[in-house]
C-alpha positions as CSV (number, residue, x, y, z in Angstrom):
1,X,38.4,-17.9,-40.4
2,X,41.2,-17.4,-37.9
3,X,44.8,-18.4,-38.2
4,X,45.0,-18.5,-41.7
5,X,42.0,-21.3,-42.3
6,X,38.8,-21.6,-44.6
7,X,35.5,-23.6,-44.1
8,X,34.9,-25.3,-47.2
9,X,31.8,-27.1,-48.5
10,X,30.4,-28.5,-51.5
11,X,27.2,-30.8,-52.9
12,X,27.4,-34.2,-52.7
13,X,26.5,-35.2,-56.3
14,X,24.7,-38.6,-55.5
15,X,22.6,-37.2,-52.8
16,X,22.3,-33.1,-53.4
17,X,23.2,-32.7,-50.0
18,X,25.6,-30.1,-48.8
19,X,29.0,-31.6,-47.0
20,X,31.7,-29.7,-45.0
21,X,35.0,-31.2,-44.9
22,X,36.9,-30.5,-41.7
23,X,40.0,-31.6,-40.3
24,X,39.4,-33.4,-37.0
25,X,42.6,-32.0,-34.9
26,X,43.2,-28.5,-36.2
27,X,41.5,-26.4,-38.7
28,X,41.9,-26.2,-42.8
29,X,44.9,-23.6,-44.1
30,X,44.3,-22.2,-47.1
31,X,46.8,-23.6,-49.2
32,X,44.3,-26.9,-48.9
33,X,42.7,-25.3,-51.4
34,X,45.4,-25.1,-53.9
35,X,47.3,-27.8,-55.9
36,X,50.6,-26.3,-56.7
37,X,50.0,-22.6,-57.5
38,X,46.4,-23.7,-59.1
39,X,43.6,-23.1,-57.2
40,X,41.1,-26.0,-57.4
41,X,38.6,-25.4,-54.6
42,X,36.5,-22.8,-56.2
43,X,33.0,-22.2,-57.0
44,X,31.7,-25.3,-59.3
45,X,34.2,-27.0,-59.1
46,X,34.2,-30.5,-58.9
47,X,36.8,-32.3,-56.5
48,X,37.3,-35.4,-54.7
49,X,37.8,-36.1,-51.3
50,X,38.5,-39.1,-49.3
51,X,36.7,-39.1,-46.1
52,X,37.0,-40.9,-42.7
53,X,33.6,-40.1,-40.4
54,X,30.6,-38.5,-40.8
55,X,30.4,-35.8,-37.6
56,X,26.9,-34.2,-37.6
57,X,26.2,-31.6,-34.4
58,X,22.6,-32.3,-33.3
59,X,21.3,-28.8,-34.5
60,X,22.4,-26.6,-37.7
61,X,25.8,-28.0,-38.2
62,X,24.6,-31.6,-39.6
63,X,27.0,-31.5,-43.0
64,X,30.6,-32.4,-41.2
65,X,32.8,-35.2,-42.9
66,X,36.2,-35.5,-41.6
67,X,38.5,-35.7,-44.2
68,X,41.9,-37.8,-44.5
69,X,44.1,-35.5,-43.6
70,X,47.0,-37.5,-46.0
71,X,44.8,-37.6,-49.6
72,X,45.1,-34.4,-50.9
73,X,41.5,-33.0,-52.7
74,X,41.9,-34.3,-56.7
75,X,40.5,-31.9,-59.1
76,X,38.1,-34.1,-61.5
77,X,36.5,-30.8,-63.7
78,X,34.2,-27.9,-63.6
79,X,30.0,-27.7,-64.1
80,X,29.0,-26.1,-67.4
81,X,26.9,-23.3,-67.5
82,X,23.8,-25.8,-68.1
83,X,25.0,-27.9,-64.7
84,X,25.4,-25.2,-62.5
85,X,22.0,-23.3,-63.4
86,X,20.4,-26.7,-62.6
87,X,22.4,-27.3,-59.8
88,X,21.7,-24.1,-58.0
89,X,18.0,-23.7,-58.6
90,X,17.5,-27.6,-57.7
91,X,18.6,-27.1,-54.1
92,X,17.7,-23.4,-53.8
93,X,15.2,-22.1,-50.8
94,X,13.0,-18.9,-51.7
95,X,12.6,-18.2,-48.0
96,X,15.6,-18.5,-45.4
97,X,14.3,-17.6,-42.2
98,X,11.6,-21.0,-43.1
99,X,14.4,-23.5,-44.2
100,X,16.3,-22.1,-40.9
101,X,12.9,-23.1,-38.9
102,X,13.9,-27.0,-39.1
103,X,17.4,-26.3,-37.5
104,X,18.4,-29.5,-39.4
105,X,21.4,-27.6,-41.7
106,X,23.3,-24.8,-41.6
107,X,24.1,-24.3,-45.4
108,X,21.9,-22.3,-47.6
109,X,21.6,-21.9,-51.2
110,X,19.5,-18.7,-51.7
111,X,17.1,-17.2,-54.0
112,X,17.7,-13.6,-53.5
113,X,15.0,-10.6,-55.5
114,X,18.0,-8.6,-55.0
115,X,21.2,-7.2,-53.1
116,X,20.1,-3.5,-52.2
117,X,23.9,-2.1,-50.5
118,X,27.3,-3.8,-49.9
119,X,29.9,-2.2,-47.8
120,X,33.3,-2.4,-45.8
121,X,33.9,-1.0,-42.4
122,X,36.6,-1.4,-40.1
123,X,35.4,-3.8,-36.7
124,X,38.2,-3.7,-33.8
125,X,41.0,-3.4,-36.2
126,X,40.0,-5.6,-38.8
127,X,38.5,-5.2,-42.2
128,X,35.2,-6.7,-43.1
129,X,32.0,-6.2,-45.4
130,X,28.6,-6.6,-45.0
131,X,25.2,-6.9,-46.7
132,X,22.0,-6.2,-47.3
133,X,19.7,-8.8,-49.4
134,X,16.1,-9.8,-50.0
135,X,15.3,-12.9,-50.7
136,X,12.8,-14.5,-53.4
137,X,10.1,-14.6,-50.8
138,X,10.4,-10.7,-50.2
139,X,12.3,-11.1,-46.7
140,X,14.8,-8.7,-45.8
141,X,17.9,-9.4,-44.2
142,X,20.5,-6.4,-43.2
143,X,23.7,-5.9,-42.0
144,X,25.1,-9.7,-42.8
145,X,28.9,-10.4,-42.4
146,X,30.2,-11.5,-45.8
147,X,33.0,-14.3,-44.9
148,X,33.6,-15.0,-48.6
149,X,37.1,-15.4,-50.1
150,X,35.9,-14.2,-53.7
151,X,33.6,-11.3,-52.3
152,X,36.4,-9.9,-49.7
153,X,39.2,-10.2,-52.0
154,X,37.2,-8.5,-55.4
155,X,35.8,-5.3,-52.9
156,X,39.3,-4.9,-51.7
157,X,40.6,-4.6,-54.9
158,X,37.8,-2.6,-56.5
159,X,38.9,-0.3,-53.2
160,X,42.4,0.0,-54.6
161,X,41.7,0.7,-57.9
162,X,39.9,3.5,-56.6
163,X,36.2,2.9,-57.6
164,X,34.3,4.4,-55.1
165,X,31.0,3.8,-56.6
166,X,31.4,-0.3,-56.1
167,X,28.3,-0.8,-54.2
168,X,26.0,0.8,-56.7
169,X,28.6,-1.3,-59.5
170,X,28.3,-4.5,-57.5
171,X,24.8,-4.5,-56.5
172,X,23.2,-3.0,-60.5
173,X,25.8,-6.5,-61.8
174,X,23.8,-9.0,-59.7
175,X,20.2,-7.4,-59.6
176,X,20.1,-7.8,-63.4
177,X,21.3,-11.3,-63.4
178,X,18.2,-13.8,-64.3
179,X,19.9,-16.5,-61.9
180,X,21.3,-14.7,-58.9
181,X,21.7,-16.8,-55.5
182,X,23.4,-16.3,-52.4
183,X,24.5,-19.1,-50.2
184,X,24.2,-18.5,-46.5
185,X,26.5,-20.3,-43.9
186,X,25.6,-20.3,-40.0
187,X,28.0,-20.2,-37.6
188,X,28.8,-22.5,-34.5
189,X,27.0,-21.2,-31.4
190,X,28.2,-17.6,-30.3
191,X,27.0,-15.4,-27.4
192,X,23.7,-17.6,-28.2
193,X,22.7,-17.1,-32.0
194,X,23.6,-18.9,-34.9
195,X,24.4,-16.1,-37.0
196,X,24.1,-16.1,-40.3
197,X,27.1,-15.2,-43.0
198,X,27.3,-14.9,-47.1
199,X,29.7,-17.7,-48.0
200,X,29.1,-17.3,-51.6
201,X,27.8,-14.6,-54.3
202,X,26.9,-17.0,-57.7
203,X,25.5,-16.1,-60.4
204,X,24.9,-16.5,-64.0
205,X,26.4,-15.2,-65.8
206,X,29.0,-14.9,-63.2
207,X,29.5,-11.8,-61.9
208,X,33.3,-12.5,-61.3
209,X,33.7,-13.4,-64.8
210,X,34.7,-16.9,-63.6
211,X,38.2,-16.0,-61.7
212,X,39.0,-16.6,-57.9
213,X,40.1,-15.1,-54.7
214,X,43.9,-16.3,-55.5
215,X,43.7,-14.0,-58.7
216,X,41.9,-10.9,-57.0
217,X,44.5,-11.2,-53.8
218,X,47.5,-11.8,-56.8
219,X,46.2,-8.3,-58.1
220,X,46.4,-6.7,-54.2
């Protein structure tokens, strides 16, 4: 996001459903997701947050919580392999565009047959990378912004080191995964779409060998 923030979310572990905390006056820096030089918000993990108001919008955007802004998020542990299999493929969709159809969320955990290309381009001065997926009910979906931390930070440095063949690298490591999900965010309303975004590349095994965007941008 801009200005230095993140969007976060995560599962609530009573109900399964997804929840975004948000700061009510001003958006999330990144350090949030830090505790000293650790980084604690990171896929699977499991944290604790201390909320104030539940803050739905009336379409998409029903999973905001605003967060006490003075109780910083307590790490509690991480889900083993046998949790987080269960936990993705419990709340997974195998079609997108039909879970979109009730307009009553705007996070996605994905099925996905397979990612066919991933890319970066330059758009007005900026870098970013984009995607092109199927999902497990054979819908294709082309050209989606990837807004992920991990994603962004791991082709950037696969760029530095020189491997120009990343794509066919990146795309050959996930299609043979057994368990390979993507989760979709949607954005606010912009020029009159919700768009849709990759938040999150999981997998399992996973494909980042378990490390975070703090230790690809470290090696940048």
């Amino acid at each position: 996001m801009g200005g230095g923030n993140i969007c976060i979310s995560g599962l609530d572990r009573q109900t399964g459903r997804f929840v975004r905390p948000v700061f009510e006056s001003h958006g999330i820096p990144q350090e949030y997701a830090f505790e000293t030089k650790d980084q604690i918000i990171r896929h699977f993990s499991i944290i604790e947050f201390e909320f104030t108001k539940y803050n739905p919008s009336d379409v998409y955007h029903t999973e905001d919580w605003i967060v006490n802004e003075h109780f910083s998020p307590r790490f509690k542990g991480t889900l083993k392999e046998e949790g987080i299999v269960r936990t993705l493929n419990n709340n997974a969709v195998n079609d997108l565009e039909k879970a979109m159809d009730f307009r009553n969320k705007s996070l996605f955990i994905v099925r996905v047959q397979k990612i066919s290309k991933i890319w970066d381009e330059e758009s007005y001065g900026k870098f970013k990378v984009r995607m092109d997926f199927t999902d497990a009910s054979g819908k294709n979906f082309h050209r989606v912004p990837v807004t992920d931390l991990l994603t962004l930070a791991a082709v950037q440095y696969y760029i530095k080191k020189g491997i120009k063949n990343y794509s066919e690298r990146f795309c050959k490591a996930f299609n043979m995964r057994q368990n390979k999900f993507i989760r979709i965010g949607l954005t606010r309303l912009f020029q009159g779409e919700y768009w849709k975004q990759v938040t999150a590349v999981m997998t399992i095994p996973d494909l980042f060998d378990g490390k975070s965007f703090s230790y690809f941008e470290n090696k940048l």
